[in-house]
Backbone as a chain_set.jsonl record, in Angstrom:
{"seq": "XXXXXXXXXXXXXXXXXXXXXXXXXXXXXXXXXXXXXXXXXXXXXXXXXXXX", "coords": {"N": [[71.007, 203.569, 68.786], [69.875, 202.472, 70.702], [68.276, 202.739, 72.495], [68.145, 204.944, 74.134], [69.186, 208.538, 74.715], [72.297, 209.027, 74.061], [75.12, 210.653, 75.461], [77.885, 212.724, 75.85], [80.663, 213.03, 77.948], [80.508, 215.523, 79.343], [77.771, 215.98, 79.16], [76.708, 216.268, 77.45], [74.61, 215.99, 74.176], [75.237, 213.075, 71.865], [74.278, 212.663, 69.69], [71.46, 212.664, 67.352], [68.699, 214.886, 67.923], [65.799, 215.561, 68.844], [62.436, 217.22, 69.096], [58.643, 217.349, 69.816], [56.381, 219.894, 67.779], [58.545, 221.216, 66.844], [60.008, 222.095, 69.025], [62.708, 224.04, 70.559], [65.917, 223.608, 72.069], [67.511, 223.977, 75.347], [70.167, 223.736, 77.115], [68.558, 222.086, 78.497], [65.652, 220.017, 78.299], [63.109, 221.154, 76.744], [60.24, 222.807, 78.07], [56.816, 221.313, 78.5], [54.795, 222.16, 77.765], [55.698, 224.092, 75.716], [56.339, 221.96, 73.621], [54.169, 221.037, 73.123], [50.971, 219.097, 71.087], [48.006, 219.871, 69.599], [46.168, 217.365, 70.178], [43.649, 214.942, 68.416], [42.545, 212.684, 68.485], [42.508, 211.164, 66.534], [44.805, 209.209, 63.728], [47.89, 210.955, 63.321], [50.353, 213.0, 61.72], [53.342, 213.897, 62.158], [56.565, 215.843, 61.589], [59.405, 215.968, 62.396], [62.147, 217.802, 63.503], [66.047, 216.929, 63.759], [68.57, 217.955, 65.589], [71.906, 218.449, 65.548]], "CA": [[70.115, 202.435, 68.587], [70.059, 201.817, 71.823], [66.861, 203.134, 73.384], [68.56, 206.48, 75.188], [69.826, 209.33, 74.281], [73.726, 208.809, 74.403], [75.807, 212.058, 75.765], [79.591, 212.827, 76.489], [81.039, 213.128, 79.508], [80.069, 216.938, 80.039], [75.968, 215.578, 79.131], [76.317, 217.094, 76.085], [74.125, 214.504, 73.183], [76.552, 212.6, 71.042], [73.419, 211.774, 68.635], [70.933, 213.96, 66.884], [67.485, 214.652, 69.263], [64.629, 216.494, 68.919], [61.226, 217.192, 70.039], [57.2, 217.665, 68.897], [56.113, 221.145, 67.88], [59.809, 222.098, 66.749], [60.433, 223.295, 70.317], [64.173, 224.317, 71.14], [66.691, 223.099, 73.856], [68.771, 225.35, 75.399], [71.183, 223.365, 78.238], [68.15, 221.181, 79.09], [64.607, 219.689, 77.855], [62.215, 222.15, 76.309], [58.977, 222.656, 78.725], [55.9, 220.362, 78.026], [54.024, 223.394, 76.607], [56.614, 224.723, 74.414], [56.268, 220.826, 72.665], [52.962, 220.167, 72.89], [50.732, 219.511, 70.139], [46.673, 219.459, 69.594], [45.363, 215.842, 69.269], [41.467, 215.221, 68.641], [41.91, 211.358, 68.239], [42.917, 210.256, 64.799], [45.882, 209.288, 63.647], [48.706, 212.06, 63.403], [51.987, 212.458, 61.021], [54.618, 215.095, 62.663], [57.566, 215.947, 61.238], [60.735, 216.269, 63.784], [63.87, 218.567, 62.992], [66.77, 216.692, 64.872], [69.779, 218.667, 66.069], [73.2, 217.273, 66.12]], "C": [[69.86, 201.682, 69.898], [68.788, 202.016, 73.111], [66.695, 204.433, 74.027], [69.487, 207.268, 74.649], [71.409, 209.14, 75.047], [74.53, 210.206, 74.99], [77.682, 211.677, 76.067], [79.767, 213.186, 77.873], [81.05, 214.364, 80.307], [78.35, 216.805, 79.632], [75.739, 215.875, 78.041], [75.661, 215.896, 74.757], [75.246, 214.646, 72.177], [75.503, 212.266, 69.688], [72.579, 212.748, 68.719], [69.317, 213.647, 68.177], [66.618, 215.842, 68.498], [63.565, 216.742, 69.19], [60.091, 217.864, 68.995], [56.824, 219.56, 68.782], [57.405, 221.866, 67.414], [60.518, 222.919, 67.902], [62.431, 222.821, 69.995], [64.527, 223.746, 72.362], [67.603, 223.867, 73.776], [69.333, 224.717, 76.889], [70.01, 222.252, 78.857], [66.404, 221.027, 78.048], [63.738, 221.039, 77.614], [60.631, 221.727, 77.339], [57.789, 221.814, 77.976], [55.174, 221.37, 77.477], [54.799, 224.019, 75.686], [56.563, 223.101, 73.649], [55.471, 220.298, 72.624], [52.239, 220.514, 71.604], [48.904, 219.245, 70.37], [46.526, 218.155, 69.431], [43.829, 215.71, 69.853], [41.468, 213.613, 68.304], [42.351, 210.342, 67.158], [44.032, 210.485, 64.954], [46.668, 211.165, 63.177], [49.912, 211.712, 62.349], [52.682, 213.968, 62.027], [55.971, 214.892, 62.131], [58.442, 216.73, 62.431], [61.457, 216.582, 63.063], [64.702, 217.688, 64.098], [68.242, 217.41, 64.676], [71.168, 217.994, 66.668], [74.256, 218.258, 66.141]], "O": [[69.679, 200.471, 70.021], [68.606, 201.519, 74.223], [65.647, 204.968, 74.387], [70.518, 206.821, 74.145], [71.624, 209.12, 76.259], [73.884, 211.059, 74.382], [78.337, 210.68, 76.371], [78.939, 213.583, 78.693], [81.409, 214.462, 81.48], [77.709, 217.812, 79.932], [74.611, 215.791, 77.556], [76.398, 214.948, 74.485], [75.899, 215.607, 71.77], [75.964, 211.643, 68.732], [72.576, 213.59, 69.617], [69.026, 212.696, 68.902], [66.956, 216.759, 67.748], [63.554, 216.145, 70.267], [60.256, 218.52, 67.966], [57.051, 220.322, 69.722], [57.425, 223.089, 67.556], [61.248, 223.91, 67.859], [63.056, 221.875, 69.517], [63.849, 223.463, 73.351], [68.288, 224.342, 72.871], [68.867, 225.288, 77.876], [70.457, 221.494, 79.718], [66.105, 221.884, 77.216], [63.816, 221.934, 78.455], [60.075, 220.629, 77.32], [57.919, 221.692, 76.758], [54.989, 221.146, 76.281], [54.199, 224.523, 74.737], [57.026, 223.382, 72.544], [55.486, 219.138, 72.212], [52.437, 221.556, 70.979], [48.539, 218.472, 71.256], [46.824, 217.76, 68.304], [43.178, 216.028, 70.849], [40.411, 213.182, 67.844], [42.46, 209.118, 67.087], [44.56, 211.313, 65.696], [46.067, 212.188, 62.848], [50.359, 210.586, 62.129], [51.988, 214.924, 62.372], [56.493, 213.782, 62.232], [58.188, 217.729, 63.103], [61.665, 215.983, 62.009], [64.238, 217.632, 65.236], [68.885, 217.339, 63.628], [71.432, 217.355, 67.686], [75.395, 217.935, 66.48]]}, "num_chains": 1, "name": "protein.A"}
């Protein structure tokens, strides 16, 4: 609740995370094209999987 993703003392997240498009993380942030999504303007809903 704190604004930032929290981690342990090897970086590892202590709190669930996830990203647009369902992309994967594998030891670091998923590329901006593996989580991008179309937008044409109007509002949007997305559903996020988060990984804990």
């Amino acid at each position: 609740m704190n604004g930032k993703l929290d981690t342990n003392r090897l970086g590892a997240p202590t709190e669930g995370y996830g990203f647009s498009n369902d992309a994967k993380a594998f030891l670091k942030a998923p590329s901006f094209g593996a989580a991008r999504f179309p937008y044409g303007g109007q509002n949007v809903a997305l559903t996020i999987s988060l990984s804990y």
